[in-house]
DRENDO-1510 file (C-alpha; in Angstrom, 1 decimal, always signed):
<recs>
REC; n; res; u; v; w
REC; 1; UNK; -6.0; +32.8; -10.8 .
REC; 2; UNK; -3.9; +33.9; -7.8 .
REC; 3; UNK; -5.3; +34.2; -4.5 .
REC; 4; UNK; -5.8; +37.5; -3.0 .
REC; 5; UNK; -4.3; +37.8; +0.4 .
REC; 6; UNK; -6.6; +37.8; +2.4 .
REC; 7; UNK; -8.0; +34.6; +0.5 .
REC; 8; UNK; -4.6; +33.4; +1.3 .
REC; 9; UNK; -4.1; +34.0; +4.7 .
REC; 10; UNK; -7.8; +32.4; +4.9 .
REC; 11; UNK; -6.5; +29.2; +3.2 .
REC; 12; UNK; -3.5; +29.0; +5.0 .
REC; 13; UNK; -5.6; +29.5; +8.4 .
REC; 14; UNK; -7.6; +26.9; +6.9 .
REC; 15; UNK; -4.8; +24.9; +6.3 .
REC; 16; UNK; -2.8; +24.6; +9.4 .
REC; 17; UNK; -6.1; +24.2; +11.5 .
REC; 18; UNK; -6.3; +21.0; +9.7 .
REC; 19; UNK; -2.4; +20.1; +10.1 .
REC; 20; UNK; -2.6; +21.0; +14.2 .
REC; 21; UNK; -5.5; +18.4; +14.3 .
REC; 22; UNK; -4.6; +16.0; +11.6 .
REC; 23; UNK; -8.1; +16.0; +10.0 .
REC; 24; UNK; -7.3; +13.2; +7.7 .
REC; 25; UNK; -6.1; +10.9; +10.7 .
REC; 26; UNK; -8.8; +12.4; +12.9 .
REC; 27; UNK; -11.3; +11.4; +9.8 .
REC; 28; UNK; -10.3; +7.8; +9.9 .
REC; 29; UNK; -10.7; +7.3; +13.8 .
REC; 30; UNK; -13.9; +8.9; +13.2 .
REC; 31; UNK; -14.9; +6.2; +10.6 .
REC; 32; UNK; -14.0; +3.4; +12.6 .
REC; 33; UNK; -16.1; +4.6; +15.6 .
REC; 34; UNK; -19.2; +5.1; +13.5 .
REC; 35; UNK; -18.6; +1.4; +12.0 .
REC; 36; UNK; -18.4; +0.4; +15.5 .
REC; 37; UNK; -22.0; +2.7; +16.2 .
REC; 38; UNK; -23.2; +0.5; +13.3 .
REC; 39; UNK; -22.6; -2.6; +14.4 .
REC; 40; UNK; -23.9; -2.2; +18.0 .
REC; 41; UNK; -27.0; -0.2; +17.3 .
REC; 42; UNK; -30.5; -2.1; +16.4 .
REC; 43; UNK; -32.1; +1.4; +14.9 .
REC; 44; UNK; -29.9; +4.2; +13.7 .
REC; 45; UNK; -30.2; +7.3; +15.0 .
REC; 46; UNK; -28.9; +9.9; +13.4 .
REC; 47; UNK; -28.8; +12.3; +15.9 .
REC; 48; UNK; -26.6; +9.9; +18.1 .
REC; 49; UNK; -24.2; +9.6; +14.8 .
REC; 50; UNK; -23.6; +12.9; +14.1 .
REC; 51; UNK; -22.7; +13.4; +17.9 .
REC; 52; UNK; -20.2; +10.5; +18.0 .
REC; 53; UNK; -18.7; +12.2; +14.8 .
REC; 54; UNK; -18.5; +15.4; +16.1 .
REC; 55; UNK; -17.0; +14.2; +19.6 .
REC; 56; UNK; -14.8; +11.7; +18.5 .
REC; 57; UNK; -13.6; +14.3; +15.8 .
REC; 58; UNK; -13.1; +17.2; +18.7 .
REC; 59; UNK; -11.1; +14.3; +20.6 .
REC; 60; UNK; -8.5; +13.3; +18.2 .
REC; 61; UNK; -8.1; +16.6; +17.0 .
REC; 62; UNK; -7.5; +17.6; +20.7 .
REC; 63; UNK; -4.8; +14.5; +21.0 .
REC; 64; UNK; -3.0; +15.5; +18.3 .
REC; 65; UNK; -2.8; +19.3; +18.7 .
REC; 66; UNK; -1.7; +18.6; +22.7 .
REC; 67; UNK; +0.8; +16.2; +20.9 .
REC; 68; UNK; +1.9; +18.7; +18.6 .
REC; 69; UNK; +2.5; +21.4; +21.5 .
REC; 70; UNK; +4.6; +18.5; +23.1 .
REC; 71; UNK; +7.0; +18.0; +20.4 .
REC; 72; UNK; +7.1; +20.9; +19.1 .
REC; 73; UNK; +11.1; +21.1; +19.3 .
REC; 74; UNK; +12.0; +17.5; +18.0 .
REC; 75; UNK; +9.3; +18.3; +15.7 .
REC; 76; UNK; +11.5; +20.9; +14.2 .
REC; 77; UNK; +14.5; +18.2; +13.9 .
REC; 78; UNK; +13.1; +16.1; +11.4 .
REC; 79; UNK; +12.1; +16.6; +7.4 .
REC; 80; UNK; +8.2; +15.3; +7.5 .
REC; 81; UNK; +7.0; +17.2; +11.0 .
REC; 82; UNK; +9.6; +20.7; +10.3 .
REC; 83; UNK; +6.8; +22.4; +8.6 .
REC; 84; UNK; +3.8; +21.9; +11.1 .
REC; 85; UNK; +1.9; +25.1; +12.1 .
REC; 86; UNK; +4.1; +25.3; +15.7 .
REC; 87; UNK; +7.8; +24.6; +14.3 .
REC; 88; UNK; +7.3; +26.5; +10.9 .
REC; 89; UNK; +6.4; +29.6; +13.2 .
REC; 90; UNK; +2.7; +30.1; +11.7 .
REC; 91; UNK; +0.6; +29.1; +14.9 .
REC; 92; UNK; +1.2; +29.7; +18.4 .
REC; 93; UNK; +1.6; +27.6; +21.2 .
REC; 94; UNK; -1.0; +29.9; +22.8 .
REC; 95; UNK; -3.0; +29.4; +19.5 .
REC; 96; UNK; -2.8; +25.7; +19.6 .
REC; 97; UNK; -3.4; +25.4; +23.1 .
REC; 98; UNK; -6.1; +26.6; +23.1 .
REC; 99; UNK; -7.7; +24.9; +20.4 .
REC; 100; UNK; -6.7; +21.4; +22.1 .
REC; 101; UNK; -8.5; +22.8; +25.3 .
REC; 102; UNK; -12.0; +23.9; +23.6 .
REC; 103; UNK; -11.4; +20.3; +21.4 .
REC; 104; UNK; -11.4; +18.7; +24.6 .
REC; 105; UNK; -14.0; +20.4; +26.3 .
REC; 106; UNK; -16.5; +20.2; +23.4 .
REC; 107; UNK; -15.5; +16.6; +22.9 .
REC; 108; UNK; -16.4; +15.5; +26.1 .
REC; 109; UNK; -19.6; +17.4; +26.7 .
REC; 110; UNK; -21.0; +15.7; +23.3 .
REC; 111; UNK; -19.9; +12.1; +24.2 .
REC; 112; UNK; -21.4; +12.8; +27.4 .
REC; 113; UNK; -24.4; +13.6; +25.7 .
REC; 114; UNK; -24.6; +10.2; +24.1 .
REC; 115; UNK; -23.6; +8.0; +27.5 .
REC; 116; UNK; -21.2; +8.6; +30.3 .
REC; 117; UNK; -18.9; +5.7; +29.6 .
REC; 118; UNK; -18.2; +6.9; +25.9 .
REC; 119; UNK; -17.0; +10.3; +27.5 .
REC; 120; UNK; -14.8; +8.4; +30.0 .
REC; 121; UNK; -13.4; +5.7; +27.4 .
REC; 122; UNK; -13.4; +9.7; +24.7 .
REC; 123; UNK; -11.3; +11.0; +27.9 .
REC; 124; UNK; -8.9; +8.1; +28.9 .
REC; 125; UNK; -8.0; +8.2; +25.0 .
REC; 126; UNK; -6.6; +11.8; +25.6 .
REC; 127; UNK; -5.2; +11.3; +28.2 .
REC; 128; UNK; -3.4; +8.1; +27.6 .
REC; 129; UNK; -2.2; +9.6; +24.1 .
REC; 130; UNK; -1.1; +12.9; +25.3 .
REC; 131; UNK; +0.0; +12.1; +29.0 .
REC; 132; UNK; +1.8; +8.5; +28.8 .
REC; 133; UNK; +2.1; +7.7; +25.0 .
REC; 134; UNK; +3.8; +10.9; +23.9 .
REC; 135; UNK; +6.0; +11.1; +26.6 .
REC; 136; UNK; +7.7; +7.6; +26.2 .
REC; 137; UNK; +8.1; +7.7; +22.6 .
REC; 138; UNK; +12.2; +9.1; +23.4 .
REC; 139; UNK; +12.2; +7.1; +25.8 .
REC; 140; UNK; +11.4; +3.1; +24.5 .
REC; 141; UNK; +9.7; +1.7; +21.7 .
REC; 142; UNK; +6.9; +0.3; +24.5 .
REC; 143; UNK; +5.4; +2.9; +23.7 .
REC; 144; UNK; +3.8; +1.3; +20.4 .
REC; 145; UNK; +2.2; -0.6; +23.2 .
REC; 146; UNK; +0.6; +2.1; +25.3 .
REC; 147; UNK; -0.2; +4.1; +22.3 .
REC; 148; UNK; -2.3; +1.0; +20.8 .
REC; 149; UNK; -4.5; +1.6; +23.5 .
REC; 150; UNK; -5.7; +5.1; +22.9 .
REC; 151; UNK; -5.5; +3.9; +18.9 .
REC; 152; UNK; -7.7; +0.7; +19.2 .
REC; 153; UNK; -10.5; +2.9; +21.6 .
REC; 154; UNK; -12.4; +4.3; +18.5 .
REC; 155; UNK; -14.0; +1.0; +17.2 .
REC; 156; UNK; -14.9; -0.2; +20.3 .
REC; 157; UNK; -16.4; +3.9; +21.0 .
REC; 158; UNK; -19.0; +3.6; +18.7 .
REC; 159; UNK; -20.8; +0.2; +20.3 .
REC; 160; UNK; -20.3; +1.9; +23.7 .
REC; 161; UNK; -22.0; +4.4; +22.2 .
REC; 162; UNK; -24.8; +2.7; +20.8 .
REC; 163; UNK; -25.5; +0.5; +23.9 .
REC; 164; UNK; -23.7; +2.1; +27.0 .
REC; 165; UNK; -22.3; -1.2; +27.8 .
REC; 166; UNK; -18.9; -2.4; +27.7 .
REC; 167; UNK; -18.6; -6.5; +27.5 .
REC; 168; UNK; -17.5; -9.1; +24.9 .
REC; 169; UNK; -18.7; -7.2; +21.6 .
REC; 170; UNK; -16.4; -4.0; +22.4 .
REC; 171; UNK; -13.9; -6.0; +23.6 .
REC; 172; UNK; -13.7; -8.0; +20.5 .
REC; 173; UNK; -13.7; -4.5; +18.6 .
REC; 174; UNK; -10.4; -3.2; +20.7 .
REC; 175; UNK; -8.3; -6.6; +20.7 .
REC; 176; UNK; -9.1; -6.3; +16.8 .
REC; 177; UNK; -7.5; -2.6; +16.1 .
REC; 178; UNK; -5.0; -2.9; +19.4 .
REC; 179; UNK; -3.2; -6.0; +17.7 .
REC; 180; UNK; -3.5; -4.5; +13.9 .
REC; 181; UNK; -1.5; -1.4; +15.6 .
REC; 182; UNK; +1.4; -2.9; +15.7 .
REC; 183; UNK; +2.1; -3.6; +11.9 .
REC; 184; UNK; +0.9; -0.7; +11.2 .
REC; 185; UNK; +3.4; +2.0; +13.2 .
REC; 186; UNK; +6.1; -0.3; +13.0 .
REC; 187; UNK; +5.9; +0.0; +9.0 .
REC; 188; UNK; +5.7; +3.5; +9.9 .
REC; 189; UNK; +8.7; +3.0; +12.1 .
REC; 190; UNK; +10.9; +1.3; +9.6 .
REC; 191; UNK; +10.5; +3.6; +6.7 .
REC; 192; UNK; +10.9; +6.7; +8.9 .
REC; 193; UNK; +13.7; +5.3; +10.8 .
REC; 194; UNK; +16.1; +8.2; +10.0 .
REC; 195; UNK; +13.5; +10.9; +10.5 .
REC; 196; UNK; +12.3; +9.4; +13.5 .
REC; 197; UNK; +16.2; +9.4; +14.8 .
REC; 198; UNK; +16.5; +12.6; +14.2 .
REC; 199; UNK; +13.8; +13.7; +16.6 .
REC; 200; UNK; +15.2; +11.0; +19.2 .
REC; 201; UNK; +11.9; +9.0; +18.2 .
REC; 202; UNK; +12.7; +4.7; +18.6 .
REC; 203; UNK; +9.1; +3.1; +17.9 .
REC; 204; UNK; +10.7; -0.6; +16.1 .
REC; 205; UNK; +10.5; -3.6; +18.8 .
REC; 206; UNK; +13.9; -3.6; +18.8 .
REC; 207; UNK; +15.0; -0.6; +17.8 .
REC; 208; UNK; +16.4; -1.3; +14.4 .
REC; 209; UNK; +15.3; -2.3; +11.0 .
REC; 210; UNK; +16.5; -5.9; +11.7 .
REC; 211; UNK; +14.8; -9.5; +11.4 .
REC; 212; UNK; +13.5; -9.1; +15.0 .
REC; 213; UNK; +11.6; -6.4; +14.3 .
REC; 214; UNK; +10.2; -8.3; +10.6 .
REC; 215; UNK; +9.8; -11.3; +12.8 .
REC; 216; UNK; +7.5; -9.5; +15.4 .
REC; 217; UNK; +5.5; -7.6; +12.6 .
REC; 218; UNK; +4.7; -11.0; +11.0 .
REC; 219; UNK; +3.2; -12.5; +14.4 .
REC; 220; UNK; +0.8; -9.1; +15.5 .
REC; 221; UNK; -0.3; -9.8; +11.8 .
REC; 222; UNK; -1.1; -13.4; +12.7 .
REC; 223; UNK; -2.2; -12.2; +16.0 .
REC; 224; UNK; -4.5; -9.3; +14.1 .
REC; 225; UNK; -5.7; -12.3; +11.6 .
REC; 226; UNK; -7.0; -14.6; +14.3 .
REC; 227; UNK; -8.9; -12.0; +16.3 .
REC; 228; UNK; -10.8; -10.4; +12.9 .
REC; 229; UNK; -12.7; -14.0; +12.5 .
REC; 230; UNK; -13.3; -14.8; +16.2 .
REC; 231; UNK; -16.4; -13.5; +15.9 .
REC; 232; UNK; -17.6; -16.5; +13.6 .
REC; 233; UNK; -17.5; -19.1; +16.0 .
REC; 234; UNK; -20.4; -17.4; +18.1 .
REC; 235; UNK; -18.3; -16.8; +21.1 .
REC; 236; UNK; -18.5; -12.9; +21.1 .
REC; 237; UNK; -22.2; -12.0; +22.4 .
REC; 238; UNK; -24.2; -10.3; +19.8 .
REC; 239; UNK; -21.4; -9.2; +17.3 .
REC; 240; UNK; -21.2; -12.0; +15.2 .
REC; 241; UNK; -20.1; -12.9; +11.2 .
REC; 242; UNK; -21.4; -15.0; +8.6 .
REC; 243; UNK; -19.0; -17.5; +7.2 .
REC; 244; UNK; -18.6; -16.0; +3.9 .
REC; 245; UNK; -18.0; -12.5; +5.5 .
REC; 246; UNK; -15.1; -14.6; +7.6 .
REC; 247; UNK; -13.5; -15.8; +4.8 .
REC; 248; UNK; -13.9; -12.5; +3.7 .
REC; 249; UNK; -11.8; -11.3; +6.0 .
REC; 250; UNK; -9.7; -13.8; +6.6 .
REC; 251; UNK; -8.6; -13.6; +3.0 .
REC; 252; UNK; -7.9; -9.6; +3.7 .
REC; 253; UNK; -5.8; -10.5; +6.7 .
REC; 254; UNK; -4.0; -12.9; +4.6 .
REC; 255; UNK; -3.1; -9.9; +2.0 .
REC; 256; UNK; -1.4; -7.8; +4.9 .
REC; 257; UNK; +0.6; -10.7; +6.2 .
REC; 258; UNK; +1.8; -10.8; +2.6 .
REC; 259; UNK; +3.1; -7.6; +2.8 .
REC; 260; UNK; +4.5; -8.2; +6.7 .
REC; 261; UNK; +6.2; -11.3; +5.1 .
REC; 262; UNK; +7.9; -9.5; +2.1 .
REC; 263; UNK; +9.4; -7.0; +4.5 .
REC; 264; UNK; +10.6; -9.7; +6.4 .
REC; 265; UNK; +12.1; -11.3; +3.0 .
REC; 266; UNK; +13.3; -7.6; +1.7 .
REC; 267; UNK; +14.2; -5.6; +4.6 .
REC; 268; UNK; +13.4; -2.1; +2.8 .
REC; 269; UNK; +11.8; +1.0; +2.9 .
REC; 270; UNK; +9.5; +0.3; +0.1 .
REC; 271; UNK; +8.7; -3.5; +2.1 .
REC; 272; UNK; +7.4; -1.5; +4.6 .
REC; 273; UNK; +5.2; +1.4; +2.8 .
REC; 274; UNK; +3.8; -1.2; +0.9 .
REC; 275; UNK; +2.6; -3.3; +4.6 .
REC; 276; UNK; +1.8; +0.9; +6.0 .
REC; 277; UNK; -0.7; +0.8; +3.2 .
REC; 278; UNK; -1.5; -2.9; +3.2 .
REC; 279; UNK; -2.8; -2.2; +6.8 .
REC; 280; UNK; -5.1; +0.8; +6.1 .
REC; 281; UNK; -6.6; -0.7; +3.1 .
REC; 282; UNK; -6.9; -4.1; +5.3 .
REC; 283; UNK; -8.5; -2.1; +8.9 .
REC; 284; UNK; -11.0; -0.1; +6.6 .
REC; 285; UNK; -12.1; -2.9; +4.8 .
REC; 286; UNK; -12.9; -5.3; +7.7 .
REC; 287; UNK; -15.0; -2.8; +9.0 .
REC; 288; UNK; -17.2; -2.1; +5.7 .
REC; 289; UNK; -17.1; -6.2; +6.0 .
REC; 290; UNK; -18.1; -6.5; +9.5 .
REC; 291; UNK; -21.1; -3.5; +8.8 .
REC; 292; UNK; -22.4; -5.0; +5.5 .
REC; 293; UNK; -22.5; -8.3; +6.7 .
REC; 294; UNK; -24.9; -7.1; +9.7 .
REC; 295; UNK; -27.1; -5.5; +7.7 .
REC; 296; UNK; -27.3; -7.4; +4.9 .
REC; 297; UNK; -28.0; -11.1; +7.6 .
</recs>
């Protein structure tokens, strides 16, 4: 059955709303924040997790919409970003500015409404990601590293959340997701290379698919390894793992460098979708590992 068109024009609404504010992405960040709620909290409240949801969903969704605005232009230069909502022609800058303002707005008020220091750490991610990351990605691939930051907020959001403290535990949570950033976008990086140059985008280390860049994928692996399992030797406050859960995770960090290592060995596009989605399978999992393990102790 066809759509009507006013069903259509509903669905295609529908459709770039979620595009403008990457709801899949924006779904992920949400997950890892609530993990980190989970593991900070000592009784859920659901109220409280709902809110961090809702904020941290209104947050990213703002990042990316303001981001979208920015590169709007390059956007329309290369094959995977030509058909967003702003270069297609279907939504507005107006349109999109807007939402990205009421996102920020509404995400801020509700993170408020849990603690002031997750609205500051909810704000500094927008702001980061919008005013410094986006910026420098034309201008040098450093700006992996300043985007890591914003990225690796989310876990460490949700204990913040939970406790309205920032110390060890949080701290444990950022260096975890900050290090595994780097893998991650540079597999992006490599097999979008010639998209990426069309838009004037450089995000590999060295800006080429060459054995530097393999060679610095395989050590933030290594680096990404080593933090996950700190937490076992008791030295990180009240987040803390249980052997087997280490091992656990250790054997999932062991997977990924797999995949970092065959890209070194292969130097290919396919090498480095496989590591993209070695490290989402790898950062979701040692979360589930991390709350099970807590609640199961």
């Amino acid at each position: 059955m066809g759509y009507s068109k006013s069903s259509s024009a509903t669905h295609s609404v529908i459709s770039d709303f979620k595009e403008i504010t990457k709801m899949r992405l924006a779904l992920s960040v949400v997950f890892s924040s609530l993990a980190g709620y989970l593991l900070g909290v000592d009784i859920v409240d659901l109220k409280t997790l709902v809110l961090l949801a809702l904020g941290g969903y209104f947050m990213v969704g703002a990042s990316n919409a303001f981001n979208q605005i920015i590169e709007k232009d390059l956007d329309a230069l290369m094959e995977r970003t030509k058909n967003r909502p702003i270069p297609s022609g279907r939504m507005t800058v107006t349109t999109a500015f807007v939402i990205a303002s009421v996102f920020t707005l509404l995400g801020i008020i509700i993170l408020y409404s849990i603690n002031k220091q997750t609205a500051m750490f909810g704000a500094i991610s927008i702001f980061l990601y919008t005013c410094v990351y986006t910026p420098l990605k034309t201008k040098t691939p450093l700006a992996v590293f300043v985007g890591a930051i914003p990225g690796a907020i989310p876990f460490m959001l949700g204990w913040v959340a939970a406790t309205d403290d920032f110390g060890i535990e949080p701290g444990t949570l950022f260096a975890l997701q900050f290090f595994w950033q780097f893998p991650h976008f540079w597999a992006i990086g490599w097999f979008l290379f010639e998209d990426y140059k069309k838009g004037g985008f450089y995000m590999l280390p060295t800006g080429r698919q060459d054995r530097g860049t393999a060679v610095q994928t395989i050590m933030y692996t290594i680096w990404t390894l080593l933090v996950s399992i700190i937490p076992v030797f008791g030295f990180t406050g009240t987040l803390s793992l249980s052997i087997v859960a280490a091992c656990v995770v250790f054997v999932l960090g062991l997977g990924m460098l797999y995949y970092a290592i065959q890209l070194f060995k292969k130097m290919t596009e396919l090498a480095a979708k496989q590591l993209m989605l070695a490290s989402v399978s790898y950062i979701t999992l040692v979360q589930i590992v991390y709350v099970v393990d807590k609640f199961i102790r």
